[in-house]
Backbone atoms as SQL, in Angstrom:
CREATE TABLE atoms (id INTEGER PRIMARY KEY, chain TEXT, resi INTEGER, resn TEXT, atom TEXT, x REAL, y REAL, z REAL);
INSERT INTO atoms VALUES
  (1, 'A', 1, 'UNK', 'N', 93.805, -31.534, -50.050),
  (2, 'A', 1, 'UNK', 'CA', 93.168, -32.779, -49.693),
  (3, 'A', 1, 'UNK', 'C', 93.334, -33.009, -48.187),
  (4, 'A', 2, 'UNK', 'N', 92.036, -33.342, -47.587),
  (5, 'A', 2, 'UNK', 'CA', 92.290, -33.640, -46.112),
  (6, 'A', 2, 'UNK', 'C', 93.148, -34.626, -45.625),
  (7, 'A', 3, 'UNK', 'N', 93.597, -34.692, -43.936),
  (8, 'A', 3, 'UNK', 'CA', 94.905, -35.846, -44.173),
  (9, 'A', 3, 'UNK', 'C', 93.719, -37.059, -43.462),
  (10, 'A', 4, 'UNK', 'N', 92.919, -36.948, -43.576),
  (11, 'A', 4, 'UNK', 'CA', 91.709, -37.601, -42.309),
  (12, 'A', 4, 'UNK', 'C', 90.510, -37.383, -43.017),
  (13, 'A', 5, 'UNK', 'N', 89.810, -39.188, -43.305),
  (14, 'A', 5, 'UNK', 'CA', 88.746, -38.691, -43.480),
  (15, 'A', 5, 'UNK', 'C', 87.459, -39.788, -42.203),
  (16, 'A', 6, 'UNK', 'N', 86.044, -38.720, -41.982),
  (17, 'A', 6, 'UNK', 'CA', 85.398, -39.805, -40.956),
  (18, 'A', 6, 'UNK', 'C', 84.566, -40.671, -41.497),
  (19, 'A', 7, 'UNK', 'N', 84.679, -42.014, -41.137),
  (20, 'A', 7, 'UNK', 'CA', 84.007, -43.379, -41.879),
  (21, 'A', 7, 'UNK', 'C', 81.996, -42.884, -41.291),
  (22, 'A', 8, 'UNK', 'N', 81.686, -43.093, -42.077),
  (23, 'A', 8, 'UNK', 'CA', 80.031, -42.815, -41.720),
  (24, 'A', 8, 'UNK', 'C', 79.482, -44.432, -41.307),
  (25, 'A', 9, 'UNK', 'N', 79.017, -44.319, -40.188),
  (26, 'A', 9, 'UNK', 'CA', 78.927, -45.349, -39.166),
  (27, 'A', 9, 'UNK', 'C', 76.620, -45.483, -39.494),
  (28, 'A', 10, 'UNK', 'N', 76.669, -46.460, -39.778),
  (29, 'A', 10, 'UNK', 'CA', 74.814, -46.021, -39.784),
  (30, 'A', 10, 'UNK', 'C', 73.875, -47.010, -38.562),
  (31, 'A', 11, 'UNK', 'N', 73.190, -46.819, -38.755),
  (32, 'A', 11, 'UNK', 'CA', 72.583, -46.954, -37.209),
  (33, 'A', 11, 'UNK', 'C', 71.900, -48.325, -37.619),
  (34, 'A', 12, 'UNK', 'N', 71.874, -49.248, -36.478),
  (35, 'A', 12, 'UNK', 'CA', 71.984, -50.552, -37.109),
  (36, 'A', 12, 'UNK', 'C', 69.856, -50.497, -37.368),
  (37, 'A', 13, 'UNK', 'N', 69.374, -51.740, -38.274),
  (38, 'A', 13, 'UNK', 'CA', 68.513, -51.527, -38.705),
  (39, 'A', 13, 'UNK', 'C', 67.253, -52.203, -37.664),
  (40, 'A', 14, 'UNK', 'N', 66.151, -51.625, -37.545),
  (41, 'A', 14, 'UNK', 'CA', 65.281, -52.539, -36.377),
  (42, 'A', 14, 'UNK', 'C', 64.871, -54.019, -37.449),
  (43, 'A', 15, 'UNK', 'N', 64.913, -54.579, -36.957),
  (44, 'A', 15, 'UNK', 'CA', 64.111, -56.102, -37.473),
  (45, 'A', 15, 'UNK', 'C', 62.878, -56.128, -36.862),
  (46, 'A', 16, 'UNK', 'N', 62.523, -56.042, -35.974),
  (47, 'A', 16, 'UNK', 'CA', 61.041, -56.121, -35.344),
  (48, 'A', 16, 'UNK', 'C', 60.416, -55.246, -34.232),
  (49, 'A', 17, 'UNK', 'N', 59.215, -54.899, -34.577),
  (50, 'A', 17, 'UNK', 'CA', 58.777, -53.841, -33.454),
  (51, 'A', 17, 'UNK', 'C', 59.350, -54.246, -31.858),
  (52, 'A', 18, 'UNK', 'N', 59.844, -53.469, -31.157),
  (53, 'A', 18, 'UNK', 'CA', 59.700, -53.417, -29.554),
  (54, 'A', 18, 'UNK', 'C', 58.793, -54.090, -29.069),
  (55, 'A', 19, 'UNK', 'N', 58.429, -54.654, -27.902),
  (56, 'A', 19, 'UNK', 'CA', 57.430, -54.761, -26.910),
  (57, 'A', 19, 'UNK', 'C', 57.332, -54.105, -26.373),
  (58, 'A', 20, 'UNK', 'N', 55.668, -53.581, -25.830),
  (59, 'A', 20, 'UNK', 'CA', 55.725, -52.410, -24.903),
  (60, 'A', 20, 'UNK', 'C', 55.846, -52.780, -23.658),
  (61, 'A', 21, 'UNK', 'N', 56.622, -52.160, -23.034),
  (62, 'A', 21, 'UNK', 'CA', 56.572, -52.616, -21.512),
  (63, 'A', 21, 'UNK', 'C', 56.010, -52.490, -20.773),
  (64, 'A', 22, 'UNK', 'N', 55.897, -54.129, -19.843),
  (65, 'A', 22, 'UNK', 'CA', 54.929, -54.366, -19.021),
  (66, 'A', 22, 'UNK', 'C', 54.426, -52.985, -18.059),
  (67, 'A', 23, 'UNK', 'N', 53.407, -53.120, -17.749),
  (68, 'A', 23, 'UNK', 'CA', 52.675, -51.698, -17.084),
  (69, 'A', 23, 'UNK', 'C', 53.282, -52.394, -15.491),
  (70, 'A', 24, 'UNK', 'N', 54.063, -50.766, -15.102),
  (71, 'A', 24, 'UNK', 'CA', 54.379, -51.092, -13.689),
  (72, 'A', 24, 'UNK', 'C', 53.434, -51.283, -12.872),
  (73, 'A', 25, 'UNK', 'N', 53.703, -52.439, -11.456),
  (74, 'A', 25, 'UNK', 'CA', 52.047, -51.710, -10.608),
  (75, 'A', 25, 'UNK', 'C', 52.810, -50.612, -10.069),
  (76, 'A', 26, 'UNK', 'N', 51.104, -50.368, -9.463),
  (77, 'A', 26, 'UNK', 'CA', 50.863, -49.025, -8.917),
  (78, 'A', 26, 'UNK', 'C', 51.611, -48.870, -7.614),
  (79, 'A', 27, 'UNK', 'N', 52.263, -47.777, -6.915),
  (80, 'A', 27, 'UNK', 'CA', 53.312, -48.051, -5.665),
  (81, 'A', 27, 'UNK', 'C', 52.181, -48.302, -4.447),
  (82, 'A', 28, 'UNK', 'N', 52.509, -48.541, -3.544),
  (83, 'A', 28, 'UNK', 'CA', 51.692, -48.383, -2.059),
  (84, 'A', 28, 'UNK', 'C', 51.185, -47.013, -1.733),
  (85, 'A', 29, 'UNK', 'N', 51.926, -46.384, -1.675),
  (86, 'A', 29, 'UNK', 'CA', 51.729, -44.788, -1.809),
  (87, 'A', 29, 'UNK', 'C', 50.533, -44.005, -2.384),
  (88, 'A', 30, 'UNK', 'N', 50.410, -44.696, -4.079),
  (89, 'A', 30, 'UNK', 'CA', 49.662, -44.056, -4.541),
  (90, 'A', 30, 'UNK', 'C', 48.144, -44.715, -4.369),
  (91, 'A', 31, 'UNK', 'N', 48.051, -46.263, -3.747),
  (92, 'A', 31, 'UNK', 'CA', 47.237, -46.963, -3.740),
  (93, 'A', 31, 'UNK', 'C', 46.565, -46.167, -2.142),
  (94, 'A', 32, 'UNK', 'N', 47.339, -45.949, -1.068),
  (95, 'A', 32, 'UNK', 'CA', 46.676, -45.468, -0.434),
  (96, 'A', 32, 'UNK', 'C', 46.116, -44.343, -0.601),
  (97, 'A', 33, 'UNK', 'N', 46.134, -43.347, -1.303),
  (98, 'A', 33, 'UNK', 'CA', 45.946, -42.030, -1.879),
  (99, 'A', 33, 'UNK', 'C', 44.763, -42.310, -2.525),
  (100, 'A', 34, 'UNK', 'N', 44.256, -43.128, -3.209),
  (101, 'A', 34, 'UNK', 'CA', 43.388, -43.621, -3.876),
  (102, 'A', 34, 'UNK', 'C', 42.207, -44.008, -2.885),
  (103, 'A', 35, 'UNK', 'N', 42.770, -44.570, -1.994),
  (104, 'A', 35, 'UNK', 'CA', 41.831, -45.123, -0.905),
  (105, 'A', 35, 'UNK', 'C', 41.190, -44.027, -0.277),
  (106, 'A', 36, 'UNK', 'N', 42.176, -43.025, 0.292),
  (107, 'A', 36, 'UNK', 'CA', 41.681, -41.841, 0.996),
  (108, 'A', 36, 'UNK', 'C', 40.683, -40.796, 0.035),
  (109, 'A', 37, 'UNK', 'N', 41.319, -41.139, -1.031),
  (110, 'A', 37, 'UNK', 'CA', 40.421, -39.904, -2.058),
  (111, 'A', 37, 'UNK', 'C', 38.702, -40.197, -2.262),
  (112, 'A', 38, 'UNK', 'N', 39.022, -41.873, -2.526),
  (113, 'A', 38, 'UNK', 'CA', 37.706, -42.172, -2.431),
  (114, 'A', 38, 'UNK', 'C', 36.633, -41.900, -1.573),
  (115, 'A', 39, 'UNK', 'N', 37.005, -42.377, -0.095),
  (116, 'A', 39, 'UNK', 'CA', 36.515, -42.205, 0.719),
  (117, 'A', 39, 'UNK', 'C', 36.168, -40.828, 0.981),
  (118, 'A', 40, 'UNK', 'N', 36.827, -39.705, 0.827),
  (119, 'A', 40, 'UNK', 'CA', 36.730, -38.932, 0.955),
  (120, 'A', 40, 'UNK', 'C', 35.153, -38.390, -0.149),
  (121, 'A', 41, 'UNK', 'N', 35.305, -38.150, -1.194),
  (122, 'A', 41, 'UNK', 'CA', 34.332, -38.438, -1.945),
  (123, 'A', 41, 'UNK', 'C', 32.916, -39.101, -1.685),
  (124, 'A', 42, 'UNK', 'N', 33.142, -40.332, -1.064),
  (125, 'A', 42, 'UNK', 'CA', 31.462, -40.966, -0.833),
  (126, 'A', 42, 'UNK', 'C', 30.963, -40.144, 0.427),
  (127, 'A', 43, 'UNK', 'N', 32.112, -39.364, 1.391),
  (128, 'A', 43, 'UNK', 'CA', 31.545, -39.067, 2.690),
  (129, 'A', 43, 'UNK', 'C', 31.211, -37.528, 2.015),
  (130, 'A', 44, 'UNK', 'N', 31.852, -36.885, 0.963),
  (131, 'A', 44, 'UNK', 'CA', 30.932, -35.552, 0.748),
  (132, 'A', 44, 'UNK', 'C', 29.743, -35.739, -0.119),
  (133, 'A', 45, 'UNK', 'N', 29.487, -36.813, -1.060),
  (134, 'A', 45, 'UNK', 'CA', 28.140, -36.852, -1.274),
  (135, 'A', 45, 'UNK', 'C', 27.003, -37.397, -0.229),
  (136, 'A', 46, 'UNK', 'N', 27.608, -38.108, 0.548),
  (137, 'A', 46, 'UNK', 'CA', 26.716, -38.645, 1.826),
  (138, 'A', 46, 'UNK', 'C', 26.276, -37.242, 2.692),
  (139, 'A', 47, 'UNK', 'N', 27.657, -36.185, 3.073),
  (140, 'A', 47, 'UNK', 'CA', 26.966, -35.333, 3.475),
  (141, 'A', 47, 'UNK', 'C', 26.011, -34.223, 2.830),
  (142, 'A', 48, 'UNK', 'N', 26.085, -34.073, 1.494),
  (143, 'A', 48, 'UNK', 'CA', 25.377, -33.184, 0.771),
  (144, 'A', 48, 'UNK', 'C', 24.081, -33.548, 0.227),
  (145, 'A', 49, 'UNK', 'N', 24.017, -35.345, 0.532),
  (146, 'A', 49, 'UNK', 'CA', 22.487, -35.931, 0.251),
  (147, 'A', 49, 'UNK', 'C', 21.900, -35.517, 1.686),
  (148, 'A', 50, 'UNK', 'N', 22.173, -35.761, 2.937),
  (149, 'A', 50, 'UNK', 'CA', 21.755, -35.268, 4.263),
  (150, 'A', 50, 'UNK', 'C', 21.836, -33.883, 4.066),
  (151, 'A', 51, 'UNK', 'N', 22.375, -32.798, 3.620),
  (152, 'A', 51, 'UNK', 'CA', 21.782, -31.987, 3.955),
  (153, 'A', 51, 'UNK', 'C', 20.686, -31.112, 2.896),
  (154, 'A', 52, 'UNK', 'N', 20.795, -32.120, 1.513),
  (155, 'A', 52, 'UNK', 'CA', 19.233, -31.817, 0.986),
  (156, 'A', 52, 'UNK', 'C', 18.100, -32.555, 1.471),
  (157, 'A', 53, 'UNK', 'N', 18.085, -33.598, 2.503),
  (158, 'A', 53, 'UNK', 'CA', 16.914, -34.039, 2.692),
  (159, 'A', 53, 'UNK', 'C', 16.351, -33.398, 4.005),
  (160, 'A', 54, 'UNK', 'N', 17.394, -32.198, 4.393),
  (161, 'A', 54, 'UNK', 'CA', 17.236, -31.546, 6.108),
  (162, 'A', 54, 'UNK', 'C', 16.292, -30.174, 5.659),
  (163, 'A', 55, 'UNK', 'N', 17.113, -29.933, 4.059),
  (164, 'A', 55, 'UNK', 'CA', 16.208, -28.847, 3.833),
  (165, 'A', 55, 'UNK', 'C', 14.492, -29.018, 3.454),
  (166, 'A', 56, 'UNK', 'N', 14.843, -29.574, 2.662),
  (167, 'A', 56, 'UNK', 'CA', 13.341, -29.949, 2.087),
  (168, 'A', 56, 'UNK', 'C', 12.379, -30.160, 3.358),
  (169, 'A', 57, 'UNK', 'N', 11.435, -29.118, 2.781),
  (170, 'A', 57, 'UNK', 'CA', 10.131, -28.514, 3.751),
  (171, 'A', 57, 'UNK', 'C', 9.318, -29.557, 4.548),
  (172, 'A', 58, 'UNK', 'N', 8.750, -29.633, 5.826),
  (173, 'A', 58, 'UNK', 'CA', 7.896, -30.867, 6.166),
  (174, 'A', 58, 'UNK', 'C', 6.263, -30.479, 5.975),
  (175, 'A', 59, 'UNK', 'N', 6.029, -31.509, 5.247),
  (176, 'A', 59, 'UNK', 'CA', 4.497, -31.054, 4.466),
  (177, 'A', 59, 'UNK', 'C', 3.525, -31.510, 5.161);
């Protein structure tokens, strides 16, 4: 017979769902990143609309 025995401990019970937590904002960092990306973006379709209207033939 063991001289020790271990008490079984149980994990206490949830009563009610969690809340999800509030959504962090976004850092400065990534907000400027956002800014630059954009921009970046409207200035390569701006340049790729100019240079289909350079190609297209004069009739």
């Amino acid at each position: 017979m063991p001289a020790f025995t271990f008490e079984k401990i149980t994990p206490p019970v949830r009563r009610a769902p969690t809340a999800a937590a509030p959504e962090k904002p976004r850092g400065v960092i990534s907000q400027m990143i956002d800014r630059i990306a954009e921009r970046r973006a409207r200035r390569a379709l701006r340049d790729e609309r100019t240079q289909l209207r350079d190609e297209k033939p004069a009739e």
